[in-house]
C-alpha positions in Angstrom: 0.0 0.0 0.0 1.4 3.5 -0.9 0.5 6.4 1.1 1.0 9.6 -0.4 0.3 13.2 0.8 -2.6 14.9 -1.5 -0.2 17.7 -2.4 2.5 14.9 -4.3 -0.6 13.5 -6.2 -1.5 17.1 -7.1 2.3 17.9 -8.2 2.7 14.3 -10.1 -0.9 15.4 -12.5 0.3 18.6 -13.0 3.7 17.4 -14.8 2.4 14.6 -16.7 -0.2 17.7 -18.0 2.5 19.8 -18.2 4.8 17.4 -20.6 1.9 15.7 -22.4 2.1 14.8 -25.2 5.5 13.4 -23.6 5.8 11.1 -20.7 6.8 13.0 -17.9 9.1 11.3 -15.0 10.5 12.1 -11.4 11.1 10.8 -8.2 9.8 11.2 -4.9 12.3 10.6 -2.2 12.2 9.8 1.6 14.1 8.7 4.4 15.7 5.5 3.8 13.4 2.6 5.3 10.9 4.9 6.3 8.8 4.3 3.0 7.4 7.7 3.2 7.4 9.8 -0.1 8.1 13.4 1.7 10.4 15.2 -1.1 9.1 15.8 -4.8 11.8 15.8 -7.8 10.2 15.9 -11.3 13.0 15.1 -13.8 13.5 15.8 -17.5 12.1 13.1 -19.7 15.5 12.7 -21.8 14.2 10.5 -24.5 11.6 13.4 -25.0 9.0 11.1 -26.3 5.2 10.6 -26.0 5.9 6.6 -25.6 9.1 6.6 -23.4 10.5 7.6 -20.9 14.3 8.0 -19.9 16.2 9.9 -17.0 18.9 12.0 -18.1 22.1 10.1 -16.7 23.9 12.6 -15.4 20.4 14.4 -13.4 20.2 10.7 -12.2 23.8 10.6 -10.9 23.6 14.0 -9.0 20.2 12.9 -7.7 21.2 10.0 -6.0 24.4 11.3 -4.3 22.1 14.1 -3.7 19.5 11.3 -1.7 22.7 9.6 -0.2 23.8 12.6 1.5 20.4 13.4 2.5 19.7 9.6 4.0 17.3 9.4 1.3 16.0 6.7 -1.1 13.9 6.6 -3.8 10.2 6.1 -2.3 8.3 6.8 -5.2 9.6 6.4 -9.2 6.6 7.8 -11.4 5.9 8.2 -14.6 3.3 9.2 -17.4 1.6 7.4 -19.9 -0.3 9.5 -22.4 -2.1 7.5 -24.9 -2.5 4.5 -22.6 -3.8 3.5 -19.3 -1.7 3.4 -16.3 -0.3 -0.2 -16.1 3.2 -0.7 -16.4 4.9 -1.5 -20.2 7.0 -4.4 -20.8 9.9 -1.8 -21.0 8.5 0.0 -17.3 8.9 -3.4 -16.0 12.1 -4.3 -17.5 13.4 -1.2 -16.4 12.0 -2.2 -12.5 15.4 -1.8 -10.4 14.3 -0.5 -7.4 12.1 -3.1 -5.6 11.3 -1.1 -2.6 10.1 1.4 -4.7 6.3 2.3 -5.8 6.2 2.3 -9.3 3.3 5.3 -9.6 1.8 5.7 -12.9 0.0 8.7 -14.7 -2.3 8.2 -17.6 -3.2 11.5 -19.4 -4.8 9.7 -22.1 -8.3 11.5 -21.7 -7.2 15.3 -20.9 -4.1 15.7 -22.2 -2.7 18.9 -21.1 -5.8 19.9 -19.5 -7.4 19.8 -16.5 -9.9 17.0 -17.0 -9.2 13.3 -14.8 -6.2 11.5 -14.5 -5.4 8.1 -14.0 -3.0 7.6 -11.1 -2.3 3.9 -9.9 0.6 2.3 -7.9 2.6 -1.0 -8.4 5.5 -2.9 -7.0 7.3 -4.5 -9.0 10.1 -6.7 -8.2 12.0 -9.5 -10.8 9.7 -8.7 -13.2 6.0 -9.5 -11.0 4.0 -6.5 -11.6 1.7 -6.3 -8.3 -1.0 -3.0 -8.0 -1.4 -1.8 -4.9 -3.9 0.6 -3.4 -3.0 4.2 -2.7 -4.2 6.2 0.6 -4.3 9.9 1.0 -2.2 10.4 3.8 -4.3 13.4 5.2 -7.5 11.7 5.2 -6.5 8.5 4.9 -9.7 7.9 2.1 -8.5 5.3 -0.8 -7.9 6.9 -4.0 -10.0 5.2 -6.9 -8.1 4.6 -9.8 -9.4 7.9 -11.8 -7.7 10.9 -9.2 -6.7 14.4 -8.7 
């Protein structure tokens, strides 16, 4: 179960809006073995494509020495999917190398860059097993349905 402040959901909509027709991409980062997503990093979309997604290597270097010196780990890895619904690719799940993580993941396939619904969901995936998980609000502590902020 992933739960997630209100305000990260929010942030993680507003940049897959903001890149669409490209897949937007970030991190959220915590304290290491906390498993609580407090710090929100969106990242550049290197590939620049509307079907792939692709940290810049070097932004990905400097963000984890950035996390280590912060005790930090990657709590949540999201991304956007903008023609699609929000269920890891082949290539999301090959890509998988952070078990611990929550794999969160943005469909802006009905509004685009607007502000209609998103699809947000939540996975773990670990040597290849693609396992959804449900999402609580943190503030509230209300389920998030599949269709949210």
């Amino acid at each position: 179960m992933l739960t997630i402040a209100r305000a990260h959901l929010e942030a993680m909509a507003a940049h897959a809006r903001a890149d669409h027709p490209d897949e937007a991409c970030g991190v959220i980062a915590g304290p290491v073995g906390s498993d609580r997503p407090e710090r929100f990093i969106p990242m550049v979309n290197a590939a620049r494509s509307p079907t792939f997604y692709e940290f810049d290597s070097a932004d990905l270097l400097r963000l984890y020495r950035e996390m280590d010196d912060h005790d930090e780990e990657p709590v949540v890895i999201y991304h956007s999917h903008t023609a699609t619904e929000a269920y890891p690719s082949r290539t999301d799940i090959s890509y998988a190398s952070e078990p611990a993580a929550h794999y969160v993941l943005v469909s802006t396939r009905e509004c685009g860059n607007d502000e209609g619904p998103v699809e947000i969901r939540s996975y773990r995936i670990v040597d290849g097993a693609v396992t959804e998980e449900p999402i609580i609000v943190a503030e509230t502590g209300e389920a998030l349905a599949a269709v949210g902020p």
